[in-house]
C-alpha positions as a Markdown table, in Angstrom:
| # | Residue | x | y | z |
|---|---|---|---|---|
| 1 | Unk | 38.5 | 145.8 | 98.9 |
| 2 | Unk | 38.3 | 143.5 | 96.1 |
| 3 | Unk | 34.8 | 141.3 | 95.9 |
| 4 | Unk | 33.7 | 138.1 | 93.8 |
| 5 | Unk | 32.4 | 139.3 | 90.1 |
| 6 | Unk | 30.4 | 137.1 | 87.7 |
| 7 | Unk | 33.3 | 138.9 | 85.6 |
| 8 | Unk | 35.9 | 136.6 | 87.0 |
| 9 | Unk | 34.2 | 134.0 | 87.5 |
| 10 | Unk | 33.4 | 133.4 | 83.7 |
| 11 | Unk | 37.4 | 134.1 | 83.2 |
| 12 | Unk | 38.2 | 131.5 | 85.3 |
| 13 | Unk | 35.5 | 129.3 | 83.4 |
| 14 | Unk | 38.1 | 130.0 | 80.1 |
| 15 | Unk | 41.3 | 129.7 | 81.7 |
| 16 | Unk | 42.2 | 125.7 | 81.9 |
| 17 | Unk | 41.1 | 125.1 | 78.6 |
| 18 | Unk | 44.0 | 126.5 | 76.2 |
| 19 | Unk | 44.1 | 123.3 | 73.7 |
| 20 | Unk | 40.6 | 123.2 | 73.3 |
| 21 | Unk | 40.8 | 127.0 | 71.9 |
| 22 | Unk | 38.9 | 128.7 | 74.8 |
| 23 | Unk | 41.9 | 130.9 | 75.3 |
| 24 | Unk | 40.9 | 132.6 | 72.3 |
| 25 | Unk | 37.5 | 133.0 | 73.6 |
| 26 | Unk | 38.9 | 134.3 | 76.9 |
| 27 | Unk | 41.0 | 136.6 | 74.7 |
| 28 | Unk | 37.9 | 137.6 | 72.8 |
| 29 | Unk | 35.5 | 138.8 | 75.8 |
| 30 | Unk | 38.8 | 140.7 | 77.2 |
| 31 | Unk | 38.8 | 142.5 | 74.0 |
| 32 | Unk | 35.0 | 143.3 | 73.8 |
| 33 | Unk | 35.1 | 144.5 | 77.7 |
| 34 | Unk | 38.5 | 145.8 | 78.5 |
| 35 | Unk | 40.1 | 146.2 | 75.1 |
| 36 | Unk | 42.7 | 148.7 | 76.6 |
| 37 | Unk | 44.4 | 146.0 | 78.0 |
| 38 | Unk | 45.4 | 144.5 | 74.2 |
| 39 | Unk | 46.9 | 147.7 | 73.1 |
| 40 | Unk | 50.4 | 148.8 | 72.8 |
| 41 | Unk | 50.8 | 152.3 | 74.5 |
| 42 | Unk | 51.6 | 151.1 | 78.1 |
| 43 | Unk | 49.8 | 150.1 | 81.0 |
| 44 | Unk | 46.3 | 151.0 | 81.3 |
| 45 | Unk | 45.6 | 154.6 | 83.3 |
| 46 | Unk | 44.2 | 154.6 | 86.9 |
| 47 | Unk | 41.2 | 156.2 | 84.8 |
| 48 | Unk | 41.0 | 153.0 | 82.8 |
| 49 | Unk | 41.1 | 150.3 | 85.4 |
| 50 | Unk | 38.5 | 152.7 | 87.9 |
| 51 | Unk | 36.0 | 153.1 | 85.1 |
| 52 | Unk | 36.4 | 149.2 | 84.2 |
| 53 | Unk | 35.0 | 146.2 | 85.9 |
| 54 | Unk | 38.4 | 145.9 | 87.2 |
| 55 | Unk | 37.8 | 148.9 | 89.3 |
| 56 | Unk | 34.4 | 147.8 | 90.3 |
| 57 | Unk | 35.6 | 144.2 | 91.0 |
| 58 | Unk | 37.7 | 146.3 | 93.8 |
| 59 | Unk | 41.6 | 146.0 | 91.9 |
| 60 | Unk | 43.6 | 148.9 | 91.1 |
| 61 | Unk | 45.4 | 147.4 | 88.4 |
| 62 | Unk | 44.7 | 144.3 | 86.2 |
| 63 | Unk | 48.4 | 142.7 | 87.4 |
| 64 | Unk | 46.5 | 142.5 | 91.0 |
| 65 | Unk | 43.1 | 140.7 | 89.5 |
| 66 | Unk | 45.1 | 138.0 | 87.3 |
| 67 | Unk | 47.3 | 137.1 | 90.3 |
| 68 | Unk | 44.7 | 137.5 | 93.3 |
| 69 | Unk | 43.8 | 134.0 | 94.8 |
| 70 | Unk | 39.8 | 133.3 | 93.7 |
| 71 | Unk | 38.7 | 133.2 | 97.1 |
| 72 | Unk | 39.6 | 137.4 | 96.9 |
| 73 | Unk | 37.6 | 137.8 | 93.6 |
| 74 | Unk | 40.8 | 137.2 | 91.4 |
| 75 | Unk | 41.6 | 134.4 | 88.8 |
| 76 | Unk | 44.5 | 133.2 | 90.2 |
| 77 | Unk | 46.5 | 132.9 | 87.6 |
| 78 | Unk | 50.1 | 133.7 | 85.8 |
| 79 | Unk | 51.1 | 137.5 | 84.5 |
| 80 | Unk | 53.0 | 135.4 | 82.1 |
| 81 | Unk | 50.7 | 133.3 | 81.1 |
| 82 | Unk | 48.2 | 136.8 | 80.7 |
| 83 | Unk | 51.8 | 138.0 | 78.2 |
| 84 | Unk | 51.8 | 134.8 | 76.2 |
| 85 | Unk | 48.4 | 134.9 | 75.1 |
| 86 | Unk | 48.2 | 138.4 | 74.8 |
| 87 | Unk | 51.4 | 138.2 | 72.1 |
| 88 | Unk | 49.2 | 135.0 | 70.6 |
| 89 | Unk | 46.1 | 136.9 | 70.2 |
| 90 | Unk | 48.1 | 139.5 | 67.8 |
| 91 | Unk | 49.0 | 137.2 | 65.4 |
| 92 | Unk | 45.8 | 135.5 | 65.4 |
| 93 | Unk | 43.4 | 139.2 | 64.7 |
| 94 | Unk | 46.5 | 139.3 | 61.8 |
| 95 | Unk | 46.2 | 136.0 | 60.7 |
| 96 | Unk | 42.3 | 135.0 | 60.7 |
| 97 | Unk | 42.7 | 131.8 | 59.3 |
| 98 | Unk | 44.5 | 130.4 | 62.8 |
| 99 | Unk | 40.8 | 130.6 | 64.6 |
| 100 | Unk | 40.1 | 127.6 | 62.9 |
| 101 | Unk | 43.2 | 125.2 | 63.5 |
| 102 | Unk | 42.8 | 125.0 | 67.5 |
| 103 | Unk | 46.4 | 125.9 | 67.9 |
| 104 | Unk | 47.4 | 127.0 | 71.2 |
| 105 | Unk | 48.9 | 130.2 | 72.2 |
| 106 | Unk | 52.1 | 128.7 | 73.0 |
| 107 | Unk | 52.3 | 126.9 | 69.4 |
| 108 | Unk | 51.3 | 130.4 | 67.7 |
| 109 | Unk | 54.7 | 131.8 | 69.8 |
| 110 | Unk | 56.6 | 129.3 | 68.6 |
| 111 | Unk | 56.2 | 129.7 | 64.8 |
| 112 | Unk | 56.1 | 133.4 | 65.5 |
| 113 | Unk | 59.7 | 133.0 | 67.1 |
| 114 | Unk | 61.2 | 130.9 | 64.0 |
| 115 | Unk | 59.4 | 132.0 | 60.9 |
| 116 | Unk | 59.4 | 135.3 | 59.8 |
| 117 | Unk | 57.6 | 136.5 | 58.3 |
| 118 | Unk | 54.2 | 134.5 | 59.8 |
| 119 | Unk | 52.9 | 132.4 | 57.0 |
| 120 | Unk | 49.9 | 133.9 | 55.4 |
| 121 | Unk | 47.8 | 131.3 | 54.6 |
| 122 | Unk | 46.8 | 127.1 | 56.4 |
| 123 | Unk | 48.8 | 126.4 | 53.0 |
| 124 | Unk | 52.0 | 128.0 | 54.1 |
| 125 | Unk | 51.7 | 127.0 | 57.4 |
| 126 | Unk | 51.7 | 123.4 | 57.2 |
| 127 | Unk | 54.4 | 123.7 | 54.6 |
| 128 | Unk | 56.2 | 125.4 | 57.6 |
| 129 | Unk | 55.5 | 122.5 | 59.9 |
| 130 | Unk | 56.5 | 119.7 | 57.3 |
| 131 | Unk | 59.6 | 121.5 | 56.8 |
| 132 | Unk | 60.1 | 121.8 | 60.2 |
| 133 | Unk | 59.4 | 118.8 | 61.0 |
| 134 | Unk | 61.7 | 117.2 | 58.6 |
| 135 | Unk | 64.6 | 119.2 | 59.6 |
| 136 | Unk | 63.8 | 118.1 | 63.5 |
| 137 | Unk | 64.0 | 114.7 | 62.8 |
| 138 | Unk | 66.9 | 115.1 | 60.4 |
| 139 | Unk | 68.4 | 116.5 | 63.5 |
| 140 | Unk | 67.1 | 113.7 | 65.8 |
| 141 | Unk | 69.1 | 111.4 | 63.5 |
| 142 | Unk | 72.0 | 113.2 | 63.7 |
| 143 | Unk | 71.4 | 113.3 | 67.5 |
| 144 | Unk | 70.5 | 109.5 | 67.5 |
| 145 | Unk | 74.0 | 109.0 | 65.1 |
| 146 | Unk | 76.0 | 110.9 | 67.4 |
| 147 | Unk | 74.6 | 109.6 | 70.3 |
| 148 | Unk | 75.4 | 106.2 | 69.0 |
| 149 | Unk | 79.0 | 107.1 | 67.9 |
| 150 | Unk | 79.3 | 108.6 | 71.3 |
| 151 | Unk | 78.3 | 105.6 | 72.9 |
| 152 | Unk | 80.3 | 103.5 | 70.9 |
| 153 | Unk | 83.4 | 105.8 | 71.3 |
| 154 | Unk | 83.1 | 105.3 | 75.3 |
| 155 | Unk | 82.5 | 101.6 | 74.8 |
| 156 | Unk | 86.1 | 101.1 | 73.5 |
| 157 | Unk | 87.0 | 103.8 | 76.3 |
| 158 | Unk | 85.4 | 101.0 | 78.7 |
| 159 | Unk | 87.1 | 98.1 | 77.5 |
| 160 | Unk | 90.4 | 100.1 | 77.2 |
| 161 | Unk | 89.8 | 101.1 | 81.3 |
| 162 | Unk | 88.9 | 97.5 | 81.5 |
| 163 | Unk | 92.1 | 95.8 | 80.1 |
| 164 | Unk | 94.3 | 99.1 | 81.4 |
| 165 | Unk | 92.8 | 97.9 | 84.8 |
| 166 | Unk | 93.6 | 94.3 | 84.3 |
| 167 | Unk | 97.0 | 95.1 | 83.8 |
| 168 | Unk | 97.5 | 97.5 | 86.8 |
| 169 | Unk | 96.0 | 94.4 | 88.9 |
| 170 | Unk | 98.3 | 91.8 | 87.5 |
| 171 | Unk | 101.3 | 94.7 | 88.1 |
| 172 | Unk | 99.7 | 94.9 | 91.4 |
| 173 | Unk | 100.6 | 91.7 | 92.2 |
| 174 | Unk | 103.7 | 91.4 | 90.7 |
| 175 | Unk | 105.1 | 93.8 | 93.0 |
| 176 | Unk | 103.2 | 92.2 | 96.1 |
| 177 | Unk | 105.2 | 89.3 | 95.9 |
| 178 | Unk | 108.6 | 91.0 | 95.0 |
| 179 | Unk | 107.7 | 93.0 | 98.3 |
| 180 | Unk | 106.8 | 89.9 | 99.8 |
| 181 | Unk | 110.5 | 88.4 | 98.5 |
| 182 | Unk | 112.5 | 91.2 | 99.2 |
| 183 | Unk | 111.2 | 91.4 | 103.0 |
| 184 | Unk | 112.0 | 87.7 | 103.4 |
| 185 | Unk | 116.0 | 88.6 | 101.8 |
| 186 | Unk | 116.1 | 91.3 | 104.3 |
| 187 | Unk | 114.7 | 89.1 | 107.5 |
| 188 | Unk | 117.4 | 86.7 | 106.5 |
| 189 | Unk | 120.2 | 89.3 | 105.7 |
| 190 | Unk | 119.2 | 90.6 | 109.4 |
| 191 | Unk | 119.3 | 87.2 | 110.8 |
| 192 | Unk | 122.8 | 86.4 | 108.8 |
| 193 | Unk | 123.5 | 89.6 | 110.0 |
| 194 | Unk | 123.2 | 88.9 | 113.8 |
| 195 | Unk | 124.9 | 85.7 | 113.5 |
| 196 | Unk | 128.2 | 87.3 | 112.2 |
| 197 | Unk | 127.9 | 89.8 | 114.9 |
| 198 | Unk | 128.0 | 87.5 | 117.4 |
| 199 | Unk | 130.8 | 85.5 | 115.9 |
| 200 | Unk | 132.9 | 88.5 | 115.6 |
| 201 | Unk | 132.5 | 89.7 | 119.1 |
| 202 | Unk | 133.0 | 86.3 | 120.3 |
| 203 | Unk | 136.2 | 86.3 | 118.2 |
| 204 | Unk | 136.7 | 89.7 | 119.5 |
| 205 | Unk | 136.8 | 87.9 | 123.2 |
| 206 | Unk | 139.6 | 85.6 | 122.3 |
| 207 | Unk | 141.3 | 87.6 | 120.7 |
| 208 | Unk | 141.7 | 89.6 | 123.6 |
| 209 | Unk | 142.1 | 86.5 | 125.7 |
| 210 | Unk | 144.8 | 85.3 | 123.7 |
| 211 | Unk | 146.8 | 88.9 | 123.9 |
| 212 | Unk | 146.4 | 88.6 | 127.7 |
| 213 | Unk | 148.1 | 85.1 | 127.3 |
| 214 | Unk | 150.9 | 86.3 | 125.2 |
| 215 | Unk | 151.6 | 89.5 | 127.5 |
| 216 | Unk | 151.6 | 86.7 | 130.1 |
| 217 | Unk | 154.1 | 84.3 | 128.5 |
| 218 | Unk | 156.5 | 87.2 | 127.2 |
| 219 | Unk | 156.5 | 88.2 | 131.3 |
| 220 | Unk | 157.5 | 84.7 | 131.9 |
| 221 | Unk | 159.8 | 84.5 | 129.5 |
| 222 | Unk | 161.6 | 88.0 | 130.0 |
| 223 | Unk | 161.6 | 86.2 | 133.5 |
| 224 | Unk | 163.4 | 82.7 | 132.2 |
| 225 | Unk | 165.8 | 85.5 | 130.0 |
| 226 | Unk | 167.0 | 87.2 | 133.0 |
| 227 | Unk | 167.2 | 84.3 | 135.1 |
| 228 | Unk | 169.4 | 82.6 | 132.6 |
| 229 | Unk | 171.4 | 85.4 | 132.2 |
| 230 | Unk | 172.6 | 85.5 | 135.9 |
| 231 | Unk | 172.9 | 81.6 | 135.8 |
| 232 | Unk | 175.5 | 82.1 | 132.7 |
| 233 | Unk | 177.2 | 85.4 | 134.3 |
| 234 | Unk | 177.6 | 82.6 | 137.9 |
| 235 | Unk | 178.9 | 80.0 | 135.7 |
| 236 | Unk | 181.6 | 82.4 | 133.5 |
| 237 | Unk | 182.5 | 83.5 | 136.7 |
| 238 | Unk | 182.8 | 80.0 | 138.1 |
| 239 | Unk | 185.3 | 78.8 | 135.4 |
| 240 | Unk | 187.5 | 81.6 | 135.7 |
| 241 | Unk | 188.1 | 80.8 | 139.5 |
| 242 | Unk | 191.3 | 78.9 | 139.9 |
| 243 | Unk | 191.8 | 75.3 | 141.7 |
| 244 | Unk | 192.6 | 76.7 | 145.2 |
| 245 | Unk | 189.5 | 78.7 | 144.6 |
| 246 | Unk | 187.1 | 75.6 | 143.9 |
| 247 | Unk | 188.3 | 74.7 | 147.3 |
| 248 | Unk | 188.5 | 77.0 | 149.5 |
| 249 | Unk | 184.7 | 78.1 | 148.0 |
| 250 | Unk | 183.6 | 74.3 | 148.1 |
| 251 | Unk | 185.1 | 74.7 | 151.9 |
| 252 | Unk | 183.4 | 77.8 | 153.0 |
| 253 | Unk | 180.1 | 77.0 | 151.6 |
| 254 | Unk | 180.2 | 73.6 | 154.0 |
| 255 | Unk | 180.6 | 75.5 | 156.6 |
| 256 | Unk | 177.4 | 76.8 | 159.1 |
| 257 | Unk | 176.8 | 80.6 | 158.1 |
| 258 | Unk | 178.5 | 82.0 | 161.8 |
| 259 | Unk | 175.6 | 84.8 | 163.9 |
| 260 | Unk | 175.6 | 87.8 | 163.6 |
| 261 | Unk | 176.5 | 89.0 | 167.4 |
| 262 | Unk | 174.0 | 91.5 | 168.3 |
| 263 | Unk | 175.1 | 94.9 | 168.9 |
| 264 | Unk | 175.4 | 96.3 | 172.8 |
| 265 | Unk | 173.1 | 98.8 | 174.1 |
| 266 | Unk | 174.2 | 102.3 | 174.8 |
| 267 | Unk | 173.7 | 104.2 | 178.4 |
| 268 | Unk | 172.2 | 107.8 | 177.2 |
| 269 | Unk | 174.5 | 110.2 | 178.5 |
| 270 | Unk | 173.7 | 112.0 | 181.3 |
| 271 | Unk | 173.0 | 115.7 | 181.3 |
| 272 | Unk | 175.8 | 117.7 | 181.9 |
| 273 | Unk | 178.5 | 115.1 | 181.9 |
């Protein structure tokens, strides 16, 4: 079960102090005390960590005490963090003269990553960090330039979107009010429309009216056709009668049409007569 060690607690003491250079002091009592942790063969062996004051602290593996909350006897602290330094820490028993400059473990990483090989000497380094420095704010310029060209470049975007849009609106209502003017040419077409319908059917009604009249009138005068037909078939036939004929018709029309003497009843015949 792990338990609270003066050993941790003086790791702990070290621990938020990384720009003030204590990290190299942490890194320093881990390699007088528990310098198998620094090497490069692997992890440490069980028979490592039990013989250490890791074992005795109550941790079966160094992972455990660097991650274990304090209140457990651990640091509390990052496995990546413990990696970071322990790459720093490398460069610094290599390079003696970093001790000196306060540089964090981070920073060390850094120029590790970028310059090979490490510079050798303060000398070197700061050449390093002038150079590098002038070529980052070479490319902040070129950042700043581009930015600015960027910027401009979407300004003129802007106003182009700007004017495009102006345009669209005044095309907008362009076409609003020929809408507007073609619904008010249909409305009256419909109206003008339901005007001449009426008309034609009321047309339509007297013209029907007046075919009724002439079917009507050529009745009457088939009528007046025949009737003058007989009249001029009497009179033909009037002229051609002789004078003894004028009378004796002018007589017998003057005289009382006689009756007609109404026929006698027959007996029925009797049976066997």
């Amino acid at each position: 079960m792990p338990k609270q060690t003066e050993f941790a607690d003086l790791l702990r003491s070290k621990l938020g102090a990384e720009s003030k250079g204590q990290w190299l002091e942490f890194m320093d009592y881990i390699e007088s005390r528990l310098s198998f942790l620094l090497g490069s063969a692997g992890r440490p062996t069980k028979e490592q960590i039990d013989s250490s004051i890791i074992g005795h602290a109550g941790f079966e593996s160094w992972t455990d005490m660097v991650e274990y909350s304090p209140a457990y006897g651990g640091l509390g602290w990052s496995v990546d963090s413990w990696k970071s330094w322990k790459k720093a820490y490398r460069v610094v028993q290599e390079h003696e003269y970093l001790r000196t400059l306060g540089m964090t473990g981070s920073e060390i990483n850094t120029i590790a990553r970028t310059c090979k090989p490490f510079p050798s000497s303060e000398i070197e380094l700061r050449a390093f960090q002038e150079g590098r420095k002038k070529d980052l704010d070479e490319k902040r310029g070129n950042s700043i330039t581009g930015l600015q060209s960027q910027v401009s470049a979407l300004s003129s975007e802007r106003d182009e979107a700007l004017r495009h849009l102006a345009t669209s609106r005044e095309s907008e209502a362009e076409l609003k009010n020929d809408l507007e003017t073609s619904r008010a040419a249909l409305l009256k077409a419909q109206n003008a429309t339901g005007v001449a319908e009426y008309k034609a059917e009321t047309m339509k009604a007297q013209v029907e009216d007046l075919g009724n009249q002439i079917k009507t009138l050529e009745k009457q005068l088939e009528a007046a056709n025949t009737e003058a037909s007989r009249a001029v078939t009497r009179a033909k036939n009037f002229a051609s009668l002789s004078r003894w004929e004028h009378l004796k018709l002018a007589f017998c029309s003057s005289l009382p049409t006689p009756p007609v003497p109404a026929k006698k009843p027959t007996r029925p015949k009797k049976k066997g007569a």
